[in-house]
Structure formats: C-alpha cells, structure tokens
N, C-alpha and C positions, 0 to 999 in steps of 0.2 A: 617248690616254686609257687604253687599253688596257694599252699597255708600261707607265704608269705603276703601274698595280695591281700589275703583274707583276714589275717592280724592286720595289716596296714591299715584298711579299710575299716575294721571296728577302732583301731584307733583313733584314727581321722574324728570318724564318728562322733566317740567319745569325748575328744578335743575340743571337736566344736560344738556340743554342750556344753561343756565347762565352759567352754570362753560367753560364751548368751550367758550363761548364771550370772560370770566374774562381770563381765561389762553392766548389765540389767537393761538388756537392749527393751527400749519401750518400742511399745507394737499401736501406732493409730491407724484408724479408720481410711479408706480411700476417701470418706465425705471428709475429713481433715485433714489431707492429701493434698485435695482438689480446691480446698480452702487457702491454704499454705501458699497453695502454686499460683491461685489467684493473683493472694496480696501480692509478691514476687512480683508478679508480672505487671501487674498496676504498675507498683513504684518504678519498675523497669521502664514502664510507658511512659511513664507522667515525667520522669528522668531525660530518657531519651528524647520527648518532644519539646522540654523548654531547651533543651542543651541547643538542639535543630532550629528552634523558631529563632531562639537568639542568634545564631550561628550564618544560618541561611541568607538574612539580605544583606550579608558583607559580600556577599560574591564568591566565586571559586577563585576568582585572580587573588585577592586577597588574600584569601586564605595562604595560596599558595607560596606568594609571597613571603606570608609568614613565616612557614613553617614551622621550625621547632616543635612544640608539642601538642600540635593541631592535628586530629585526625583528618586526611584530604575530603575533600565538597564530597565526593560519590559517597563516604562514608554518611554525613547527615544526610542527605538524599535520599538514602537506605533508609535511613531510622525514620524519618517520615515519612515514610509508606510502610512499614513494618509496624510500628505504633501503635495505629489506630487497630490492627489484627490484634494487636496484642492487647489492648482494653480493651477492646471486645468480647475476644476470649476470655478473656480475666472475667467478666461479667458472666460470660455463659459456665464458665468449672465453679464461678462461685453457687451458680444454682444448679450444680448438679448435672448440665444438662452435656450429651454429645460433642454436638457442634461445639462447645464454649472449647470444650478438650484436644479437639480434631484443628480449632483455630491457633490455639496454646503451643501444639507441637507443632506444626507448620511454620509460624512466625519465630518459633523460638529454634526450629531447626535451620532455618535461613539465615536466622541471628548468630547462628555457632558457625555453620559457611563461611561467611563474610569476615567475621570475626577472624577466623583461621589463617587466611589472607594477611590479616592485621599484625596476627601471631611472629607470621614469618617477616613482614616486610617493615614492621615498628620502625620508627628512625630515632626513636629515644627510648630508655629503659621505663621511662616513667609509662610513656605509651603503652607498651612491653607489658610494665606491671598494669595496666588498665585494662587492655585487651584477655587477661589469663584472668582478671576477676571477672572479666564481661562469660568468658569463656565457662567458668563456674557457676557464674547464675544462670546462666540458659540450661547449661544439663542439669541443674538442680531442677530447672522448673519444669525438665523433659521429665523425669526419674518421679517427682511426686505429679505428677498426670501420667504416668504409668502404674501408679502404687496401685496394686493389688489388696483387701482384705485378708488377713490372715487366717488361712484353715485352721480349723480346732481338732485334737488330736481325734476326737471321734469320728469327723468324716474321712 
C-alpha cells in the first residue's frame, strides 16, 4: 500500500514537469504582475465610471422602469464608490508600492461580492454573460497582486 503512494507520487511528480516543458509555461516578475493588474484595473475604473456617470442622473425610477438589460441603480452606486479605489490602486501596484496592492484587493474583492449577487439574480443572459466576465477580471486582478517571484532551484 505503501510503494503505492510512493509510485503515485513520483508520478504525479513527473507529470507535472512534463506538462511545464510541453506547455513552456512563462514565469514573470511580481513587478510585471503588479504592472499587469494595474492596467486591469485602470481600464476596469475608467470603464466602470463613464458606464456610472452616464447611467446615474437618469434616476433609479428609470432605470427600473427599464429594465431589460440594465444592471439595477445600487449596482452603478457601487461602481462609483468602488472606482476611485480602484485607480488609486491601480496607481499605487503600478509603483510598486503596498497600499497601491492592499487598495487593488479590497476594491476588487467587493467588486467579485456584488457581482456574485449579479451572478445569481441576472434577469438576462446577456447580463449573465457580463456579470461572469466582470467575475474573471476581478480574480485575475486578485491572482496577479498576489503573484509571487519564482524561487530558483538553488534556494
């Protein structure tokens, strides 16, 4: 029982070198990371605040009136007060700094919350499909402000 763990295990192993070779998984920098998650985040900001500006002085009656493929008034309410964290941020990961990182995951983990909401309660698929690409950019931008440096075999 024992050797079998132990075979299993160097296989695994094995495996999953092979597959790093066959893929050529590229390895960057956390400064390239935090670069990355920046722009991300920008265009998210810069996106989500005309969406908001334009959106906001129709009113909530309106909106709702609407419906169809409008996300409701609390959603752009959110994105305007979330936004400005998020170019902020965006500004502090692109210099590297703490804060810029700590603002990054904050705004963008309240951004995947809310969202989630959205997930479940869409009233159109189109919505549906908006909410699951919003959903994919926020954890992308959680996951490269978490990037790590890649050890090298000698440490």
């Amino acid at each position: 029982m024992l050797m079998n763990w132990l075979s299993c295990g160097t296989l695994l192993k094995r495996n999953h070198e092979q597959a790093r070779k066959i893929m050529h998984i590229q390895h960057f920098s956390r400064a390239t990371a935090l670069k990355m998650a920046a722009v991300l985040s920008l265009l998210i900001g810069l996106w989500s605040i005309a969406t908001a500006v334009s959106t906001l002085p129709s009113g909530a009656a309106v909106l709702d009136q609407v419906g169809g493929n409008t996300p409701p008034y609390s959603v752009y309410l959110m994105k305007i007060l979330i936004s400005p964290v998020q170019l902020i941020g965006a500004y502090g990961a692109w210099q590297n700094q703490r804060w810029g990182v700590i603002a990054l995951l904050l705004a963008h983990t309240v951004d995947v919350v809310f969202a989630a909401a959205g997930l479940l309660f869409a009233p159109t698929p189109f919505l549906r499909r908006l909410v699951i690409f919003a959903i994919m950019t926020d954890v992308l931008v959680i996951v490269l402000c978490l990037w790590r440096d890649r050890k090298s075999a000698a440490d």
